[in-house]
C-alpha positions as CSV (number, residue, x, y, z in Angstrom):
1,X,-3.4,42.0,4.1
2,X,-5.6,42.7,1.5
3,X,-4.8,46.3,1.8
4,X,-1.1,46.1,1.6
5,X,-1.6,44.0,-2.0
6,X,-3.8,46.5,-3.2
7,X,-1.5,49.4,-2.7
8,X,1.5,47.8,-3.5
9,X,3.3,47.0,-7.0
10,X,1.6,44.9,-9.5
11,X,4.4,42.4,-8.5
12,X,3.5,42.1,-5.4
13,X,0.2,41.8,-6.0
14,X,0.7,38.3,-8.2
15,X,2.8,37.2,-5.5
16,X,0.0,37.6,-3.4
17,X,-2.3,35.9,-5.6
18,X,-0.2,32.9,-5.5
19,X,0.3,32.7,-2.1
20,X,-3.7,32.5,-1.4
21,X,-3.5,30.1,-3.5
22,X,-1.3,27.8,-1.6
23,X,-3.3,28.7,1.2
24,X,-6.7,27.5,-0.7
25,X,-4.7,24.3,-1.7
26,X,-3.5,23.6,1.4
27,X,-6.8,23.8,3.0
28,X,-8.6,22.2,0.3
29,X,-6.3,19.0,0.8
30,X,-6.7,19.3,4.2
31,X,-10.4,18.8,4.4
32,X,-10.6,16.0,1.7
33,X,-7.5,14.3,3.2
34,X,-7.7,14.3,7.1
35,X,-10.4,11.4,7.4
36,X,-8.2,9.1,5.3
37,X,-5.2,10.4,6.7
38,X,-6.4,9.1,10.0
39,X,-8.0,5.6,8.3
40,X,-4.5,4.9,6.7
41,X,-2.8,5.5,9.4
42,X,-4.3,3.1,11.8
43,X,-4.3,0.2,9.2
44,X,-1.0,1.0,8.1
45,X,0.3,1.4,11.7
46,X,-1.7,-2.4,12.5
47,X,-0.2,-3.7,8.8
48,X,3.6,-2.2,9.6
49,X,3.6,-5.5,11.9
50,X,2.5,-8.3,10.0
51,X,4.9,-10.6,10.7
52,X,4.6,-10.2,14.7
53,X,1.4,-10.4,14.4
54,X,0.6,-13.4,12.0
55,X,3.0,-15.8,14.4
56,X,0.6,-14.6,17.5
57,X,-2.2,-15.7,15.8
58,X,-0.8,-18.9,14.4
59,X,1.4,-19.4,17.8
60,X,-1.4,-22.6,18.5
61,X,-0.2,-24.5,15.7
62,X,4.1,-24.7,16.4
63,X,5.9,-27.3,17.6
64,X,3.2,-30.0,17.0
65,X,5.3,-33.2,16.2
66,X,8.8,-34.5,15.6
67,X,10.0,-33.8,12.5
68,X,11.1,-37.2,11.7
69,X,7.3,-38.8,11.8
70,X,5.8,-36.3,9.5
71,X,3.8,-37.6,6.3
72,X,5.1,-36.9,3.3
73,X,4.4,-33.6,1.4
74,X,1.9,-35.1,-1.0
75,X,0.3,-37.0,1.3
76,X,-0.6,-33.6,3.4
77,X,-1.3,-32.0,0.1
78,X,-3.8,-34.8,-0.8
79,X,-5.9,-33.9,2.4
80,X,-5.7,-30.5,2.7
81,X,-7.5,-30.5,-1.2
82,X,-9.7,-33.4,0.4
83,X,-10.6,-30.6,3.7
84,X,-11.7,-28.7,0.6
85,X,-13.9,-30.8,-2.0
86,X,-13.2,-29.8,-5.9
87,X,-10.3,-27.9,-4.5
88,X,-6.4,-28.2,-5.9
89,X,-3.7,-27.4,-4.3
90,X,-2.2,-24.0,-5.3
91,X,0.6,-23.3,-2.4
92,X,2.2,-25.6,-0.2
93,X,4.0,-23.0,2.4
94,X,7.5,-24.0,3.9
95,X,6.9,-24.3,7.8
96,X,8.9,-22.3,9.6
97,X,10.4,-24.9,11.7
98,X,10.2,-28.6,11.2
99,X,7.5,-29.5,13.8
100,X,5.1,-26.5,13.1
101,X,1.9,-27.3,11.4
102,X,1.7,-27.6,7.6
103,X,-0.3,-24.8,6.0
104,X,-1.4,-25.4,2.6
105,X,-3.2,-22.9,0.4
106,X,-6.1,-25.1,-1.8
107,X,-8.4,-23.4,-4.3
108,X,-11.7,-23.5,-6.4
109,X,-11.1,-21.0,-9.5
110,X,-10.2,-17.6,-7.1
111,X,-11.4,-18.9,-4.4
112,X,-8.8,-20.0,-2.0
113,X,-8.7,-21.6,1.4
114,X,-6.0,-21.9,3.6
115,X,-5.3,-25.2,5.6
116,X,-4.0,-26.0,8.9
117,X,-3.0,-29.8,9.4
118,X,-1.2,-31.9,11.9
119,X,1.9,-32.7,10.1
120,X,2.5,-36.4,11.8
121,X,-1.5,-37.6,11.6
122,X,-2.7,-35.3,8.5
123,X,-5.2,-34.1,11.0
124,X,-7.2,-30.9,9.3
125,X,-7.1,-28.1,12.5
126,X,-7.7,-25.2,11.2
127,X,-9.1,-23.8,7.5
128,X,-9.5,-20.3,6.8
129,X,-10.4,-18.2,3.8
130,X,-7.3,-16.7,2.5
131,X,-9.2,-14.0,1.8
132,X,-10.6,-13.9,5.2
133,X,-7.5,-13.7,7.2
134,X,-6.9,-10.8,9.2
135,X,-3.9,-9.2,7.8
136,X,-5.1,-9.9,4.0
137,X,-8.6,-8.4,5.7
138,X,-6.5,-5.3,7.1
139,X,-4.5,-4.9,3.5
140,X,-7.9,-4.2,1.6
141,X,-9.1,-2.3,4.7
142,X,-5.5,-0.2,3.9
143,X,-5.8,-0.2,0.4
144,X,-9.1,-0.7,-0.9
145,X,-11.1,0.2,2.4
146,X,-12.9,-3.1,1.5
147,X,-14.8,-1.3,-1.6
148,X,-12.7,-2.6,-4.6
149,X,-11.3,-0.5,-7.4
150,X,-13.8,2.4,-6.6
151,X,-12.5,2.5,-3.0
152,X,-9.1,2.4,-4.2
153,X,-9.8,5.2,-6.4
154,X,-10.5,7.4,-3.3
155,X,-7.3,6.4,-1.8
156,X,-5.1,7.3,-4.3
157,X,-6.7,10.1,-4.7
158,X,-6.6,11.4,-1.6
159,X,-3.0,9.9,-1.1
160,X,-2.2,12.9,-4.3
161,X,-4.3,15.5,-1.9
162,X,-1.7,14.5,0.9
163,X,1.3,15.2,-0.9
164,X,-0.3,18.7,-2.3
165,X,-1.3,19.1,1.5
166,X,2.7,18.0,3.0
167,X,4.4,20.1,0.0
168,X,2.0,23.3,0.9
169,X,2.6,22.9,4.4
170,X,5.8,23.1,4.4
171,X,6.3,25.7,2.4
172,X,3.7,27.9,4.2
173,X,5.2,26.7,7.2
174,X,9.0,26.5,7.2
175,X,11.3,29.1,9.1
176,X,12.1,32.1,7.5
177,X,14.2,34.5,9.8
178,X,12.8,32.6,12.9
179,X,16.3,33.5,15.7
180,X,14.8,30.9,18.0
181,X,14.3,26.8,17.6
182,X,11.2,26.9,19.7
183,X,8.0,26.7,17.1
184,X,10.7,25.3,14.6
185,X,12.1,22.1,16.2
186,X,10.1,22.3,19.4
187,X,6.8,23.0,20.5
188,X,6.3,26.2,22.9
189,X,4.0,25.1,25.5
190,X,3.8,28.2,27.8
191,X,2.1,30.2,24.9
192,X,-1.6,28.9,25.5
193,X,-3.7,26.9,23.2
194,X,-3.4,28.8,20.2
195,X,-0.2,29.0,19.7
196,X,0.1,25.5,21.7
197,X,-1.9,23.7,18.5
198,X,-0.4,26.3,15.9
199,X,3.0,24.4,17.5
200,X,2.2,20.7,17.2
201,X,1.2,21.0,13.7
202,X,4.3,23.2,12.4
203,X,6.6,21.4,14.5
204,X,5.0,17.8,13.7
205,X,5.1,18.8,10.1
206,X,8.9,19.7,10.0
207,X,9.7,16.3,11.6
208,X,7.5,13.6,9.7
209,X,6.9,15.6,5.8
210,X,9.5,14.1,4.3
211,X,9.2,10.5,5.8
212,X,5.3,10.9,4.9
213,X,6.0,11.7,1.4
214,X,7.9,8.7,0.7
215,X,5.3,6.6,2.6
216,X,2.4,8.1,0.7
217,X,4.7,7.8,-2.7
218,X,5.8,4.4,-2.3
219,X,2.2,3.1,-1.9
220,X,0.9,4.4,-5.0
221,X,2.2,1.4,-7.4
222,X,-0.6,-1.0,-5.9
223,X,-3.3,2.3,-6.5
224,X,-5.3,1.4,-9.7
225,X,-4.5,4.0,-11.5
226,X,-0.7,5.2,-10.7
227,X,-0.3,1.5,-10.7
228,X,-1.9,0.6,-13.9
229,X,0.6,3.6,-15.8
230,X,3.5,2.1,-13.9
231,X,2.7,-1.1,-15.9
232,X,2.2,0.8,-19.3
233,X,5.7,2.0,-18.5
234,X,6.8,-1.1,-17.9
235,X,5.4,-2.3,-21.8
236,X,6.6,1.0,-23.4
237,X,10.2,0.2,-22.2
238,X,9.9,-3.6,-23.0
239,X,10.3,-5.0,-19.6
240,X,7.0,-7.0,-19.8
241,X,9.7,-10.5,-20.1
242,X,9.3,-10.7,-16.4
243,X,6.1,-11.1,-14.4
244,X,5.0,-8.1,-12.2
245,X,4.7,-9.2,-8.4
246,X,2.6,-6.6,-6.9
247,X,-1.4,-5.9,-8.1
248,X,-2.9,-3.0,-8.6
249,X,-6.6,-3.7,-7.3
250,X,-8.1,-7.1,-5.7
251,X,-9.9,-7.9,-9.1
252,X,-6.3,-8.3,-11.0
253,X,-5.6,-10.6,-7.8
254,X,-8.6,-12.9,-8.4
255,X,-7.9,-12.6,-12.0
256,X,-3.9,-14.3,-11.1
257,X,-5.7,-16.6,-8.7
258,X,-8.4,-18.3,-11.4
259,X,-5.2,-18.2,-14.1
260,X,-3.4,-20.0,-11.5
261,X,-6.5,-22.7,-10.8
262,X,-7.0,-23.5,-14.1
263,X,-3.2,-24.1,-15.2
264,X,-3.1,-26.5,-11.9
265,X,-6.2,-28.1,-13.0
266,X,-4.6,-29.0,-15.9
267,X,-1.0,-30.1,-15.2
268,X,-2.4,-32.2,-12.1
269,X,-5.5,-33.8,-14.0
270,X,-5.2,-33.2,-17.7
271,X,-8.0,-31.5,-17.7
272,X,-8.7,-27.3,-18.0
273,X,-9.8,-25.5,-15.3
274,X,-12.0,-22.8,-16.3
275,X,-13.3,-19.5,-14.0
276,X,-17.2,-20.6,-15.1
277,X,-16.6,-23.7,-12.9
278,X,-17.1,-23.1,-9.4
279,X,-20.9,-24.2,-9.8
280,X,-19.6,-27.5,-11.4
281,X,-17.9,-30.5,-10.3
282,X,-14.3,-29.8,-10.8
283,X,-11.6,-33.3,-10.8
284,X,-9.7,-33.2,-8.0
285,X,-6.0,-34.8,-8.7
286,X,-5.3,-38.2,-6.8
287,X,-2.0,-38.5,-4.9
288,X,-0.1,-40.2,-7.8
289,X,0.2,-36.7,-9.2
290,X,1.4,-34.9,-6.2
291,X,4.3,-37.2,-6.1
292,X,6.6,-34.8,-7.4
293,X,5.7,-32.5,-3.9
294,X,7.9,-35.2,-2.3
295,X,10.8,-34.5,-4.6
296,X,10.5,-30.3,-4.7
297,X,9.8,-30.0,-1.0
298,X,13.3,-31.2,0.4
299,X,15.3,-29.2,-2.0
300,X,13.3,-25.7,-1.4
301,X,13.7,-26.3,2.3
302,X,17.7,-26.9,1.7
303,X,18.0,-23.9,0.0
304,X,17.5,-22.0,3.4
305,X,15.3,-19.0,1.5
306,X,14.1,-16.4,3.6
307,X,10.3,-17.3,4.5
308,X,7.7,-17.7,3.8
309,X,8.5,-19.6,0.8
310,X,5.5,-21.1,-1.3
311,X,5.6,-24.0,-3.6
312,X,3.2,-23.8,-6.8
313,X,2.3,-26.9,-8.9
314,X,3.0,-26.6,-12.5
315,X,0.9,-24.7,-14.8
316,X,0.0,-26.3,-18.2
317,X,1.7,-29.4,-19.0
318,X,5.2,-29.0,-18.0
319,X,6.5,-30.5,-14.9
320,X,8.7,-27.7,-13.3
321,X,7.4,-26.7,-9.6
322,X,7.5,-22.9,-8.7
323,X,9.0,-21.6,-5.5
324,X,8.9,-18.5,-4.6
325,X,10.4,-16.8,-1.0
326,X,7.9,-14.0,-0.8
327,X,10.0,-12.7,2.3
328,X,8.2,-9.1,3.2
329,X,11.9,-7.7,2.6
330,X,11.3,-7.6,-1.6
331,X,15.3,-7.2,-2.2
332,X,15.7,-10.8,-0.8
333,X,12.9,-12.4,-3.0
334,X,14.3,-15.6,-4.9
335,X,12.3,-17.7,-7.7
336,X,12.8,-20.8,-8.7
337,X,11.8,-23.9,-10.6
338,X,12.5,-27.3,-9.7
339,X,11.8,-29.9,-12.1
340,X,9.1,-32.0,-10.7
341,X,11.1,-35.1,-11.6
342,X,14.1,-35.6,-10.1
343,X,13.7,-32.1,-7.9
344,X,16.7,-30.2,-9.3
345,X,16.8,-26.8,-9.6
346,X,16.3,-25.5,-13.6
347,X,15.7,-21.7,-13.2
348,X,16.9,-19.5,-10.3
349,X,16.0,-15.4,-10.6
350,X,17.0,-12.9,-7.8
351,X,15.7,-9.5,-7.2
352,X,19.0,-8.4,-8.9
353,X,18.2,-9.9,-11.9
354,X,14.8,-7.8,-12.4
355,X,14.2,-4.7,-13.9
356,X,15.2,-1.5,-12.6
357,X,11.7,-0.3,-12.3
358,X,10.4,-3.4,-10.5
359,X,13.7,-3.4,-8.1
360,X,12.7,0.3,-7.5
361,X,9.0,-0.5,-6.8
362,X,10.6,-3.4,-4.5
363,X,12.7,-1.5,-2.3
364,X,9.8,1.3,-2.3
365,X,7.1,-1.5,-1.0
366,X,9.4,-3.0,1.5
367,X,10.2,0.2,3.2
368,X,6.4,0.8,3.2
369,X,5.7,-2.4,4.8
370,X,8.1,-1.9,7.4
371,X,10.3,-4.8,6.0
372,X,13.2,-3.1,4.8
373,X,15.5,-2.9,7.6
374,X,14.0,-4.5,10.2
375,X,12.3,-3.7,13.4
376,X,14.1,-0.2,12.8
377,X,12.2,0.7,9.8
378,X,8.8,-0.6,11.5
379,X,9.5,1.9,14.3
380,X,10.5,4.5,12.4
381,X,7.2,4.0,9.8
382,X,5.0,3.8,13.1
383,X,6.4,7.1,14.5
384,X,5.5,8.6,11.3
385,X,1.9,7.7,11.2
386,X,1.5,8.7,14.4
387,X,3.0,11.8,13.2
388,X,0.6,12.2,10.2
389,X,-2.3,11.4,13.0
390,X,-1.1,14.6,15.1
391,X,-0.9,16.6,12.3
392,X,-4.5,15.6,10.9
393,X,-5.7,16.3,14.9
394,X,-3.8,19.2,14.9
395,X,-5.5,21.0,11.9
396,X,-8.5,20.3,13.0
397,X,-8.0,22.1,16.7
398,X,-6.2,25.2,14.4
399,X,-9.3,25.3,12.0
400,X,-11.9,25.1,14.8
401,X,-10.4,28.1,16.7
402,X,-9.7,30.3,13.8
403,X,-12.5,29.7,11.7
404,X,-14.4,32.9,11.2
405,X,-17.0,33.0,13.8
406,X,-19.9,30.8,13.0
407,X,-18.8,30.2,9.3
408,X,-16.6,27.3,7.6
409,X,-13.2,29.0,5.9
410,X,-9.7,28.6,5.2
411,X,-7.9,30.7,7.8
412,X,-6.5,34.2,6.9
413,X,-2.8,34.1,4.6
414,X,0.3,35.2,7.3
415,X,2.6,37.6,5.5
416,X,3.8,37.3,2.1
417,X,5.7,34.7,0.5
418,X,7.7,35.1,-2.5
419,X,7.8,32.2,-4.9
420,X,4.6,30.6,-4.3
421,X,4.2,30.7,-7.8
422,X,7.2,28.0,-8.0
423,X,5.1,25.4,-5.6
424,X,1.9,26.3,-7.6
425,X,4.4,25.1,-10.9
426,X,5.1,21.8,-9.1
427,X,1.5,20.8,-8.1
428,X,0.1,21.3,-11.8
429,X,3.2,19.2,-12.8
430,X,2.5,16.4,-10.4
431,X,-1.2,16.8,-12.0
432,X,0.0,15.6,-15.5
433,X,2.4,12.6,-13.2
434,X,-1.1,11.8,-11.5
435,X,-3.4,12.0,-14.3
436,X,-6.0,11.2,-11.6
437,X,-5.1,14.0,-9.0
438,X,-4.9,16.3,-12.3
439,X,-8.6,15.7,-12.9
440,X,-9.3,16.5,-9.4
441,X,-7.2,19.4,-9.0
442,X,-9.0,20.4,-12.8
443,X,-11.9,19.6,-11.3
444,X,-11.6,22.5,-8.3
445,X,-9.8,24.8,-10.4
446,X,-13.0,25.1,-12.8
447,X,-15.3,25.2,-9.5
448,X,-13.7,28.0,-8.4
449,X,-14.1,29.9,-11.3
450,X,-17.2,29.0,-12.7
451,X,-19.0,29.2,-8.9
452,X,-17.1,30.2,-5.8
453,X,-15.6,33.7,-6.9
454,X,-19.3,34.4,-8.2
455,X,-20.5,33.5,-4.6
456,X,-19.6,36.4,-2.6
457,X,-19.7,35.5,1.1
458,X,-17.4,31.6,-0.1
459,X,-15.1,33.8,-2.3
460,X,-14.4,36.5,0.8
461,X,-13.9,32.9,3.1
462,X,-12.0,30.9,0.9
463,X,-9.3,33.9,-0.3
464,X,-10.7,34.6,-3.7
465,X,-11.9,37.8,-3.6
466,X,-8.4,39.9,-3.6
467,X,-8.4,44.0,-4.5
468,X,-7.6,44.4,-7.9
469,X,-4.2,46.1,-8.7
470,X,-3.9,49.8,-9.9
């Protein structure tokens, strides 16, 4: 390989450059990104079914009473904040049919506690740390891995890796001249165990890249990061009138959560909540002042909005009631007010009504949750993480029988491509889209210069040291 460069044109030669390059990229993503590859995909693969999986574990709690003896919202509100003490009530979530158990969602400052009661006696059965519950414990696990905005650093970062890793693998990958579909669309399994792993990976890769991409893309809004320039955006083009439902770390979360304490604290007790309290006495309203729950509850539930919906007290002192259907499936999302009052509907805004960048972020999320379409696009975003899980296996097998014997390196460059300069174009420009990657990718770039090609025995491994031209 190296020969043929170094007698050929000087052409040739840069084309050769670039295509070790790819190579280097490609295996460079691949050993930073395999471990989360595999970590996403099994909490993304456990997350895709939420819904399922919330009504197994809340399956205890349906069909408790009649409908018709049920106490009335406020009074359920009162002791689900009593279950709590110095708690006020944040969310009280729509049942999903008349008989199942209330769940109401009181909180301390950020703090917030979900309870279960019986809705004919008021009976507490169940609280739980919203926080605690195992799909919100499996979303930070997904998109945080339980380490904050440092831990969602690394997995934006090596989502960025990923797509560098997909893009070069396709490229270095995809059929040129091939006569046959076996390799291409179909692994050849009669070839041994070389060209057996060489054929999962290339073959896996053709069918799940481009479904990957958009997983990996559509994620990146809740990253820290990509998510906080999303919001910049957001300013610059002046769509900050509407409030941004989705967060980009936990900390903005608890930051939402204390905002929305305090303005509770003050509609439903005149007096101001503040985040310094949760060591203090905080009042607790009495049940005259979750009246207007009595009012707001029957007309949310005649509205028939896609579940769950959540009812919010007023924040400050006004007396309109929030409710929100935070449905999984973002395009169906609804908010509303309902004046406290007389509980008529003031304010009603659909998806359609928000921003194009916040509609695009919806339909992006959705489809990442597995929400979109159905129980289609839950299948369909399983079988590509179980792609992305062969593929990560895969390399591994490939790099651990062509490795250079008793050395760690990226295998050998196949052949020459032409226009590998044009992918090596794309991943600088996605560099300056991802300022983060492009400090990374920056980051290896200089390492490379400044200390592998100096290294001879790395240099020779990685693809760095190539004949000069004549």
């Amino acid at each position: 390989m190296v020969g043929a460069a170094s007698t050929g044109t000087a052409g040739s030669v840069r084309e050769e450059n670039w295509y070790r390059t790819v190579w280097r990229w490609h295996f460079y993503a691949g050993l930073f990104t395999v471990p989360f590859i595999l970590w996403l995909s099994v909490t993304g693969g456990i997350y895709l079914f939420k819904p399922q999986i919330e009504a197994w574990l809340d399956r205890p709690y349906a069909g408790l009473a009649d409908p018709a003896a049920a106490l009335p919202p406020s009074d359920l509100a009162a002791r689900a904040q009593a279950a709590v003490p110095g708690s006020i009530l944040h969310r009280y979530v729509l049942p999903e049919s008349p008989g199942d158990a209330r769940q109401i969602v009181v909180g301390k400052g950020a703090e917030e506690t979900r309870v279960y009661l019986q809705p004919a006696s008021g009976e507490v059965l169940k609280t739980v740390g919203e926080q605690d519950r195992f799909m919100r414990v499996m979303f930070y696990l997904h998109g945080e891995l339980m380490a904050g905005r440092w831990g969602s650093t690394l997995v934006e970062l090596a989502a960025s890796w990923a797509i560098i890793m997909l893009l070069t693998g396709l490229f270095l990958w995809w059929p040129r001249g091939a006569k046959r579909l076996g390799g291409v669309l179909y692994p050849r399994l009669r070839l041994g165990r070389r060209a057996f792993w060489r054929d999962i990976h290339a073959v896996t890769g053709i069918w799940v890249s481009l479904m990957a991409l958009f997983l990996i893309s559509s994620g990146l809004p809740w990253a820290k990061n990509w998510g906080t320039y999303l919001r910049d955006v957001r300013e610059w083009t002046g769509t900050t009138s509407q409030s941004q439902d989705w967060f980009v770390s936990s900390r903005e979360e608890a930051m939402q959560r204390a905002k929305l304490d305090a303005g509770a604290r003050s509609a439903l007790t005149g007096h101001e909540g503040h985040s310094g309290m949760e060591g203090m006495a905080m009042p607790t309203p009495a049940i005259a002042s979750l009246k207007p729950l009595d009012r707001v509850v029957p007309t949310a539930a005649s509205l028939d909005l896609p579940g769950p919906v959540e009812i919010s007290p007023p924040t400050g002192q006004g007396t309109l009631w929030q409710v929100i259907s935070n449905t999984p499936n973002r395009p169906q999302r609804v908010t509303l007010q309902i004046e406290g009052m007389n509980g008529e509907v003031t304010s009603r805004e659909d998806f359609a009504d928000r921003h194009w960048i916040d509609r695009t972020v919806g339909y992006g999320i959705a489809a990442h949750e597995g929400a979109l379409f159905g129980p289609a696009n839950q299948l369909l975003s399983l079988a590509t993480v179980i792609g992305l899980v062969m593929l990560a296996l895969s390399s591994i097998a490939m790099w651990w029988k062509r490795r250079p014997h008793g050395m760690i390196g990226v295998p050998p460059p196949q052949g020459r491509l032409r226009h590998s300069w044009l992918l090596v174009a794309l991943t600088v420009l996605l560099g300056f889209l991802v300022p983060l990657f492009g400090l990374s990718l920056g980051a290896v770039v200089l390492t490379e210069i400044l200390w592998l090609r100096r290294n001879r025995k790395i240099a020779t491994q990685l693809g760095l040291r190539v004949v000069a031209r004549r």
